[in-house]
C-alpha positions as a Python dict, from the first residue, in 0.01 Angstrom:
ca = {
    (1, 'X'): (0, 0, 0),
    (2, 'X'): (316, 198, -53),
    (3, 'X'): (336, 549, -107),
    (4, 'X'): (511, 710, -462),
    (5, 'X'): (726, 981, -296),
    (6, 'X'): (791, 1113, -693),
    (7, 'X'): (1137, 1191, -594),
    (8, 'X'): (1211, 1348, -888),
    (9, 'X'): (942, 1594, -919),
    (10, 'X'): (1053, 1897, -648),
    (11, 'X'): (757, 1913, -358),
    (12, 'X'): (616, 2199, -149),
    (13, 'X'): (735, 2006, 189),
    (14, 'X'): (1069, 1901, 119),
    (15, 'X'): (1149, 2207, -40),
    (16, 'X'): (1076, 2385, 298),
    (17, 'X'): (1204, 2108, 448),
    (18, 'X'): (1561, 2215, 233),
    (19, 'X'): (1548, 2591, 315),
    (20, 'X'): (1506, 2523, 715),
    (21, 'X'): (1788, 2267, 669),
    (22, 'X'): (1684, 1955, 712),
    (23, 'X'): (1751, 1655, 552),
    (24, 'X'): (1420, 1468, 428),
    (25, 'X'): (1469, 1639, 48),
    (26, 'X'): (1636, 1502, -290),
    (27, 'X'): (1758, 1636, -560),
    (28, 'X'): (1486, 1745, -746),
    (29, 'X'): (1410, 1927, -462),
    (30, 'X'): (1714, 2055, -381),
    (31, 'X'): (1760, 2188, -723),
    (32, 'X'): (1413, 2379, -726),
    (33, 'X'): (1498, 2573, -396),
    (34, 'X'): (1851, 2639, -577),
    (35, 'X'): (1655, 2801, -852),
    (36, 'X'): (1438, 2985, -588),
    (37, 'X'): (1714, 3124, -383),
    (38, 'X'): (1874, 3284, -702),
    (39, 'X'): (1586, 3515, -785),
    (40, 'X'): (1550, 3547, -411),
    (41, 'X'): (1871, 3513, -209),
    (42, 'X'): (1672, 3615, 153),
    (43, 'X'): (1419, 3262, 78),
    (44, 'X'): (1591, 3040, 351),
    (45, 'X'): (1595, 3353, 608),
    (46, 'X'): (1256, 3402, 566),
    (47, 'X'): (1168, 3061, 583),
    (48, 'X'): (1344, 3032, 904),
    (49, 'X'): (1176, 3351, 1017),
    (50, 'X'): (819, 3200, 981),
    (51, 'X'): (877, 2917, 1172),
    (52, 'X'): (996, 3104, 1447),
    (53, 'X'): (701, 3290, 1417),
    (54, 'X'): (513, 2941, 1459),
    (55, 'X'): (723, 2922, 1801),
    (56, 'X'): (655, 3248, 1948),
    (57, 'X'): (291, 3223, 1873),
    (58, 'X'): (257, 2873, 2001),
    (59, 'X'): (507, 2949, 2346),
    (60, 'X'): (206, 3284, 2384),
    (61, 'X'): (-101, 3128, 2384),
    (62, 'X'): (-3, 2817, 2541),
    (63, 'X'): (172, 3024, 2851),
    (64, 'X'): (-6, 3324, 2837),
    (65, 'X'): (-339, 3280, 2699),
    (66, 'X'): (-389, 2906, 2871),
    (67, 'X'): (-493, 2787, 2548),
    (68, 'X'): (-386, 2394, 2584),
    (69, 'X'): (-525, 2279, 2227),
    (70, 'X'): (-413, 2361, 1890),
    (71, 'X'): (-525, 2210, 1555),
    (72, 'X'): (-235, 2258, 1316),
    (73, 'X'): (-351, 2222, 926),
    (74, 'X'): (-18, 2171, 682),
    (75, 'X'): (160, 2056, 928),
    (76, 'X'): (450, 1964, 647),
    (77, 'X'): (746, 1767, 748),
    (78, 'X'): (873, 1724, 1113),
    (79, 'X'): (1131, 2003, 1217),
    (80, 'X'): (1197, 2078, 1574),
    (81, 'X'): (1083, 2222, 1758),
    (82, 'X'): (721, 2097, 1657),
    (83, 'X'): (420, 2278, 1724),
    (84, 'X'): (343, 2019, 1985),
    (85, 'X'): (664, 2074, 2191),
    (86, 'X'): (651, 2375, 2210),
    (87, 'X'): (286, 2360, 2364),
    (88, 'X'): (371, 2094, 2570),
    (89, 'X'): (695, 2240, 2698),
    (90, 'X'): (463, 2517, 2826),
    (91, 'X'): (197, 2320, 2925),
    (92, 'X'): (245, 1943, 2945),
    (93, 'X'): (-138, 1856, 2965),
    (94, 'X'): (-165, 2046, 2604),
    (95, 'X'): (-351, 1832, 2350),
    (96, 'X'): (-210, 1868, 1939),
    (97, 'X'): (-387, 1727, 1640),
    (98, 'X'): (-154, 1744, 1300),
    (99, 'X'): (-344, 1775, 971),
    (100, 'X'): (-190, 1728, 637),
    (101, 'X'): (-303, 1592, 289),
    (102, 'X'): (-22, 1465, 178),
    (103, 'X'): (105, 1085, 178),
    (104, 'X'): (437, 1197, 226),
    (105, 'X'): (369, 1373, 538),
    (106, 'X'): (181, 1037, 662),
    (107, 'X'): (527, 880, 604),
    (108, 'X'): (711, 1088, 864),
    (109, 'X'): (403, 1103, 1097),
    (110, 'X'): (554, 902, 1340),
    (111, 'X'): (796, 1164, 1435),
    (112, 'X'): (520, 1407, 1532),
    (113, 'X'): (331, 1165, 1730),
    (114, 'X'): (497, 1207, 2058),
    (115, 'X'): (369, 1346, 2375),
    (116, 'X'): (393, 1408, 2712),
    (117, 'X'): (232, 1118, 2934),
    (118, 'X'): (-33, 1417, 3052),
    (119, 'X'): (-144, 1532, 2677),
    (120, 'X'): (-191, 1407, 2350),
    (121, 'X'): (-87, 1464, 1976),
    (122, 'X'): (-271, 1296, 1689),
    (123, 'X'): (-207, 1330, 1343),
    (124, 'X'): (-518, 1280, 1051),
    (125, 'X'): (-469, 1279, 661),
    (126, 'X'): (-698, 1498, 538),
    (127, 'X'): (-736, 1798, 300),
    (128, 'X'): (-799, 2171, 388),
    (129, 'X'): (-1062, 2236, 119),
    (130, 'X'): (-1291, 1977, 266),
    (131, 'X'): (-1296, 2209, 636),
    (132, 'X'): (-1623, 2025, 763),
    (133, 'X'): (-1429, 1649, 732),
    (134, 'X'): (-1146, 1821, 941),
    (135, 'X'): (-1369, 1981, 1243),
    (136, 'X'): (-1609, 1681, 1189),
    (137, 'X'): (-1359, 1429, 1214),
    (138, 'X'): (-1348, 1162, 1519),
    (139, 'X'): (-1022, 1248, 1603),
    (140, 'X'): (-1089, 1621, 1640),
    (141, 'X'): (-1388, 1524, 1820),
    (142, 'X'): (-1220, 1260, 2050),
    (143, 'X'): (-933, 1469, 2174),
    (144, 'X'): (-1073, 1824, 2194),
    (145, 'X'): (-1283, 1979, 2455),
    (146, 'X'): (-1520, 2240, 2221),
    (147, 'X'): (-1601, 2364, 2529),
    (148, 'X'): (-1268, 2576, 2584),
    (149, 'X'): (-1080, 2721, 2347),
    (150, 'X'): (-909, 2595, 2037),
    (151, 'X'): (-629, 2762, 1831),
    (152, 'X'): (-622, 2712, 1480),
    (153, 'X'): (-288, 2717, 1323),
    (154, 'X'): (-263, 2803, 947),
    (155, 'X'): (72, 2858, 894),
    (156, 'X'): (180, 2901, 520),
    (157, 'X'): (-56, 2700, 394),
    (158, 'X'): (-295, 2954, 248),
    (159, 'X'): (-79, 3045, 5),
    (160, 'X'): (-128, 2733, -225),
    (161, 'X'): (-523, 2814, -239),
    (162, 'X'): (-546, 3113, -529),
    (163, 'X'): (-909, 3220, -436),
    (164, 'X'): (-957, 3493, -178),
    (165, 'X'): (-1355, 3364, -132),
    (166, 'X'): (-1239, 3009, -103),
    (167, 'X'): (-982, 3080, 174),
    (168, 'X'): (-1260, 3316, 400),
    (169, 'X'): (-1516, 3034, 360),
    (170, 'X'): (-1281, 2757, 490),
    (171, 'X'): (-1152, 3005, 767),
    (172, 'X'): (-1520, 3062, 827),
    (173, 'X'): (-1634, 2678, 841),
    (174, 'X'): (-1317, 2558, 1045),
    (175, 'X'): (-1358, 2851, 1289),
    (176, 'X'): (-1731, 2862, 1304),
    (177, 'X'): (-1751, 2545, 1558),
    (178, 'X'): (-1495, 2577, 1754),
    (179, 'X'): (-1616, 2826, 2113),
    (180, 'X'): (-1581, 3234, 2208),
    (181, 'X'): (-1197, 3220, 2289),
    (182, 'X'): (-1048, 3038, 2067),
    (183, 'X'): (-750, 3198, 1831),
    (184, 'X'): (-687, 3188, 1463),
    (185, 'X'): (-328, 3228, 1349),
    (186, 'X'): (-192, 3245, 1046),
    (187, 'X'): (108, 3305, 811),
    (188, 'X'): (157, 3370, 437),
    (189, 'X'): (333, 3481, 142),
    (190, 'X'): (330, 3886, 162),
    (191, 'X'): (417, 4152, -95),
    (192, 'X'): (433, 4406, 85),
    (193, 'X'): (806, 4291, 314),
    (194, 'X'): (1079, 4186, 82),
    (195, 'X'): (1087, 4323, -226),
    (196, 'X'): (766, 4294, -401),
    (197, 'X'): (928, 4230, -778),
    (198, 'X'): (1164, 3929, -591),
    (199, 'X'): (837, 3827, -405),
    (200, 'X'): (654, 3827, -759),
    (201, 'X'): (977, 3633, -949),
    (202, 'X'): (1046, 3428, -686),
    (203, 'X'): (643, 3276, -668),
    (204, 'X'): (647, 3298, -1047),
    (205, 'X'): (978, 2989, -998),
    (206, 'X'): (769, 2823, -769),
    (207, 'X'): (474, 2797, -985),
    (208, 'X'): (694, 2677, -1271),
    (209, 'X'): (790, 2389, -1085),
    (210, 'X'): (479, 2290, -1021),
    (211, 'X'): (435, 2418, -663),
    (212, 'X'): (145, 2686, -707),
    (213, 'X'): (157, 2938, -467),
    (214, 'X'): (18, 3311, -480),
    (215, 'X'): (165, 3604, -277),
    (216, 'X'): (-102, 3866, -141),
    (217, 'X'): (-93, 4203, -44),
    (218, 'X'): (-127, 4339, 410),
    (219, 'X'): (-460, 4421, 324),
    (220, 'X'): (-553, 4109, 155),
    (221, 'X'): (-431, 3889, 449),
    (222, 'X'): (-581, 4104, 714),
    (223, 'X'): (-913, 4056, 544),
    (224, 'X'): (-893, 3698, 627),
    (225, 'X'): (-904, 3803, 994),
    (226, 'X'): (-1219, 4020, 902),
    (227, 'X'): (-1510, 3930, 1210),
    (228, 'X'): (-1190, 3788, 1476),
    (229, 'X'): (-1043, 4047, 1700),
    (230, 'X'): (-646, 4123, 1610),
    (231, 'X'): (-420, 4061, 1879),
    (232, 'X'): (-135, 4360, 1877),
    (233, 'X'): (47, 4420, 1689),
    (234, 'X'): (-197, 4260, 1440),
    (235, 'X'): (-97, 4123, 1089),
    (236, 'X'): (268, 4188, 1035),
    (237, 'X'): (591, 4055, 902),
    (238, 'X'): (608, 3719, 1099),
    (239, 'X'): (996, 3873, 1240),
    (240, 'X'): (776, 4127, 1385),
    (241, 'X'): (495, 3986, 1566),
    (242, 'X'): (629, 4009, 1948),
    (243, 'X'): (977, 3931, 1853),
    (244, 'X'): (1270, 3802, 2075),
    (245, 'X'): (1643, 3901, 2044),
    (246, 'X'): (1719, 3695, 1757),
    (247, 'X'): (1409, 3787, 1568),
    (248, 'X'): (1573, 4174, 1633),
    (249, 'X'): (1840, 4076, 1406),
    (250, 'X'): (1606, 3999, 1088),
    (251, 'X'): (1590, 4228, 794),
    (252, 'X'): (1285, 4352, 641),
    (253, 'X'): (1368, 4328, 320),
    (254, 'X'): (1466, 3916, 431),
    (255, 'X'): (1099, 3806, 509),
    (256, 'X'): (871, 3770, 271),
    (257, 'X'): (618, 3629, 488),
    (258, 'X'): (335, 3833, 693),
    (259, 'X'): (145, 3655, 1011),
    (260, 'X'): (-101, 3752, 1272),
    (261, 'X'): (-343, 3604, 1540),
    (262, 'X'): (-697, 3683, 1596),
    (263, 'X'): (-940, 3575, 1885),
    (264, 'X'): (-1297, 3497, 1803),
    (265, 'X'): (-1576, 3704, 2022),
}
């Protein structure tokens, strides 16, 4: 069965897709990060920002934590570097499992599903309300070892589920399972970086495209942390969470993104 791509209705993943530069967008969604970028001129720098942030938290558990697998939920379109090389660059035995709900995603799967001959990467369709499918799936079940540790990668992805209560109970149910060790890391749409009123206006255009999103406040994001232990320097904008040289270079007022990673007692 084919797969409606609805290329003229803008979507989350090609719009990111857009701001990091790539090249698997159209119009419409060219045109909605256009309208984005207006109200907030620093979108593609903080963009780029988080998914550096991905990098640096990826390159620190796998080589100095030993953590060798990583479940990655909204995984979104390929970019490289992927999750998965980045782990496997480190650590070539390092086993990656892509999650993502959307069809579109499923299209460009094949691009993800590389690996070194040592480790593995596996992509699933499936949907981060349903937490227990995830964790419960074959796949997840197959290729991990729940007896060593696991890092689970949220990154911005919370953002597009409105209810605090609904975010801590899927953090709690996809966490819960996995063994003393493992990491939680996240990243999401902050207030309190860039400017809050661009922040505000700037999710306000997202949400009249259709692409819902919410932006929280520090102490809202470091409550879904609340029962892991913070590893320094704890939730903070994602150009600041053990930066290299070129994350030096960021602005503040550029990111509009805050990030953190947590191990679980």
């Amino acid at each position: 069965m084919g797969v409606n791509l609805r290329t003229n209705v803008p979507h989350s993943a090609r719009v990111y897709d857009y701001l990091l530069g790539g090249k698997d967008n159209f119009e419409a969604d060219r045109t909605a990060a256009e309208d984005v970028i207006k109200i907030a001129p620093y979108m593609p720098t903080s963009v780029r920002a988080n998914r550096d942030f991905m990098v640096r938290v990826t390159r620190y558990l796998a080589a100095e934590r030993g953590v060798d697998q990583f479940i990655d939920i909204g995984t979104g379109l390929p970019t490289s570097p992927n999750l998965h090389e980045v782990a496997q660059r480190a650590n070539p035995a390092a086993r990656i499992i892509y999650v993502d709900n959307d069809p579109l995603v499923l299209v460009h799967a094949r691009a993800l599903l590389t690996s070194t001959p040592e480790g593995r990467t596996r992509y699933i369709q499936a949907d981060l309300n349903d937490p227990d499918a995830i964790i419960g799936s074959s796949e997840v079940r197959d290729t991990f070892d729940f007896s060593r540790p696991v890092a689970l990668c949220l990154i911005a992805v919370v953002h597009f589920i409105h209810d605090e209560d609904a975010v801590r109970s899927i953090i709690e149910r996809l966490m819960k399972p996995l063994p003393a060790g493992s990491f939680l890391t996240l990243s999401t749409i902050a207030l309190d970086s860039a400017p809050g009123d661009l922040v505000r206006e700037a999710v306000a255009q997202y949400n009249r495209r259709g692409i819902m999103s919410k932006a929280r406040t520090r102490a809202q994001i470091e409550e879904f942390f609340a029962g892991f232990e913070l590893i320094e320097p704890g939730v903070v904008p994602v150009h600041r969470w053990r930066p290299d040289e070129q994350a030096f270079l960021v602005r503040d007022s550029m990111v509009s993104m805050y990030g953190g990673l947590a191990v679980k007692g």
